[in-house]
C-alpha angles and dihedrals in degrees: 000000000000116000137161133200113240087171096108102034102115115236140199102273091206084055123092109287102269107251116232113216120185125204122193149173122239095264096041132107118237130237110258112219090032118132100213120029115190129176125223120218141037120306135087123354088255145354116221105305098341125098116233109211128174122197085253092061092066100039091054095041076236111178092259085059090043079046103047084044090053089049100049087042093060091043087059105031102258106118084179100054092095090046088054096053099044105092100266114165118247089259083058098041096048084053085053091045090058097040085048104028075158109064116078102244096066100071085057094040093042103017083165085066100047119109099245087056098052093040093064080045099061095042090050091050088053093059095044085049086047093047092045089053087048092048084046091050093060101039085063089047088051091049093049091059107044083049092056092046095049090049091046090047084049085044088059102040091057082047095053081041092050095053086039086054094046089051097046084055093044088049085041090049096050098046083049077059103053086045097056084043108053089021096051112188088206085063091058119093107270086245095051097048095092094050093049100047091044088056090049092050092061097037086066083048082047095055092042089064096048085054093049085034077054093047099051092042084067093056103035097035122175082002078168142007130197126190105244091068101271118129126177127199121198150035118001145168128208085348105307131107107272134169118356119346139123116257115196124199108208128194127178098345093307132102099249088172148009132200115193108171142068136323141201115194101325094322126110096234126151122019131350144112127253129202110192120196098275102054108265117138122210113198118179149025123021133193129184090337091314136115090242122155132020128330143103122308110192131174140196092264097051095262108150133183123193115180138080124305146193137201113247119206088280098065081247114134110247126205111249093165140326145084127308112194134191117186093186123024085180099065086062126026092186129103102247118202113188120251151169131282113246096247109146115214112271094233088058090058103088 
């Protein structure tokens, strides 16, 4: 058998004490101080305290070959050296590799648990973790900004508003002019002026809900559509018109009537102004769907009634008091009698 003599090869002192193993024949003396004896050759499982152990032992993983493994394990400090070398499926060695991350095997048998590995691991997870707080970084820049852009967009649309609101009051004031103007008060009955002025009064409130009714069309526009022609823009609540919003009647191809005002659940009820097909404008107060109250009745030939109206049985409105004027008899020769304009009920629509 081929041997050779470690025994005086130096060694690190602050390393592990070398372990002396002795391997003999039969008929051999062993050596005395050695840590492992183990006897070469067929005969008895031991002698005394020495292994025997045949080439036939370790190719086969026998029990000489798991015994002379334990020994030598507990000679070196790896309990789990015999259980390594025993045949274990990879499932079996991994689960050894975490119970024993010490002994040496385990970083061939669970590479994945050596520290090396985990430690590039590591290293790799925190530069994902430092590219995912990057990429959150400057998700919230640009949040900020799109946040400061869109306040300084919303900024600029209530300041345009704002300058469109400022022109509709200054058109409204001086049509309030005109009005006062061409439509004296001074030139109404004594007796009639209250009413007049009253009238006047919610027609501008009247006015004032067609402009809000026109704001919220454009934002809500075609809100609902029925077959027969009829649209309406705005506000609305389980699908009627509710709240502020503008309805059109059309009829062959053509606009026939036009709602602008407030709703209450599919009825025309509050303040608005109506245009009917032929022309008549109703501006003012409105009841059930009908022009009901006190507002502003104007018609194509300048015709114009302020004052406070009813419905008849008709649905007409009929004059309870006011003032009716006419600027100029000779731009119409007919008897006008006012009426209402031809708006159906929304609800009627469908």
């Amino acid at each position: 058998m081929d041997f050779a003599d470690a025994s005086q090869v130096d060694f690190d002192p602050e390393s592990v004490r070398p372990l002396k193993l002795s391997v003999i024949t039969v008929r051999g003396e062993p050596v005395i101080d050695a840590d492992i004896v183990v006897l070469g050759g067929p005969g008895d499982f031991s002698a005394g305290k020495a292994l025997r152990l045949e080439g036939s032992d370790i190719d086969g993983l026998g029990k000489r070959w798991i015994a002379f493994l334990e020994r030598l394990g507990q000679k070196t400090d790896r309990p789990a050296l015999a259980r390594f070398a025993a045949g274990t499926s990879t499932d079996e060695q991994r689960t050894l590799s975490l119970a024993f991350p010490g002994d040496p095997l385990s970083k061939d048998f669970a590479p994945n648990h050596s520290p090396d590995v985990l430690m590039e691991k590591a290293a790799s997870a925190l530069d994902r973790a430092e590219a995912a707080e990057r990429a959150i970084a400057t998700a919230q820049l640009n949040e900020a900004n799109a946040v400061r852009e869109r306040k300084a967009a919303e900024a600029l649309v209530a300041i345009e508003r704002r300058r469109v609101a400022e022109l509709e009051r200054e058109v409204d004031r001086l049509s309030a002019l005109s009005e006062s103007t061409a439509y004296a008060l001074g030139s109404v009955p004594a007796d009639t002026r209250a009413i007049v002025s009253e009238a006047r009064a919610w027609a501008w409130q009247a006015r004032l809900a067609a402009a809000r009714a026109a704001e919220l069309a454009a934002i809500h526009p075609e809100a609902l559509i029925w077959k027969n022609g009829a649209s309406f823009s705005g506000e609305t609540m389980n699908r009627q018109p509710h709240g502020h919003g503008v309805m059109v009647f059309h009829a062959g191809g053509r606009e026939v009537a036009r709602y602008a005002g407030a709703f209450d659940q599919g009825r025309r009820i509050g303040l608005g102004i109506a245009t009917s097909d032929d022309g008549l404008v109703w501006t003012g107060q409105w009841t059930n769907d009908e022009a009901c109250g006190l507002g502003l009745l104007e018609t194509p030939e300048g015709r114009r009634f302020e004052g406070e109206v009813a419905p008849d049985e008709s649905g007409a409105p009929k004059r309870i008091r006011g003032w009716e004027w006419n600027p100029d008899p000779a731009r119409s020769q007919k008897t006008y009698s006012v009426a209402t304009p031809a708006l159906p009920a929304p609800q009627a629509a469908g």
